[in-house]
N, C-alpha and C positions, 0 to 999 in steps of 0.2 A: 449482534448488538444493534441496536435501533439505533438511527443517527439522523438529525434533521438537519439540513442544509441549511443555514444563517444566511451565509449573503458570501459571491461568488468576488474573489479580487484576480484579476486575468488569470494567471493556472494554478492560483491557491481556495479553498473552497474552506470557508472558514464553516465548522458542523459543530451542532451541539449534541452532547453525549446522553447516555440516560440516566447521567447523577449530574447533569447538568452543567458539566463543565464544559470547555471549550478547546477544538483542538486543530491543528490546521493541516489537509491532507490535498494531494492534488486531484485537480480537476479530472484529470486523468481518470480515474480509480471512480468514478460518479456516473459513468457513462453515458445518458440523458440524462440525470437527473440536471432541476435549476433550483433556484433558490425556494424555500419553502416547505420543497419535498420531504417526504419523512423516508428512507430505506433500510436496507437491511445490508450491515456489513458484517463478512465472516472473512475469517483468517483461519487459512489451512496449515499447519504445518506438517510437514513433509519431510523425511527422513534423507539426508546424502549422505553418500559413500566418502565424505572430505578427503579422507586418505588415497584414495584412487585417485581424485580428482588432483590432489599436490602430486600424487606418483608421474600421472601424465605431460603436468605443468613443469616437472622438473625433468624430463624425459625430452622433453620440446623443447626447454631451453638449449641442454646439450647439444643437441641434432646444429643447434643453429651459430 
């Protein structure tokens, strides 16, 4: 998704989307970019094991 940088508020980066709305992501996530710029964002999603992962968490609680 194409997204253009609107105007930077300390670590909020207000962007406009490509149907033109508006939405507020951290500055973080921009990495150079400033205000103006036009870039490219992607979102990966990525498969977890959840159930391993609460197996573990409740595993460690015990222990402790």
């Amino acid at each position: 998704m194409k997204i253009i940088v609107d105007r930077i508020e300390e670590d909020i980066a207000v962007v406009e989307l490509e149907n033109g709305s508006k939405a507020n992501i951290p500055v973080a996530l921009l990495g150079d970019a400033t205000e103006g710029d036009a870039i490219v964002l992607s979102v990966e999603k990525k498969a977890v094991d959840t159930h391993s992962i609460f197996e573990k968490l409740r595993n460690k609680s015990k222990d402790t």
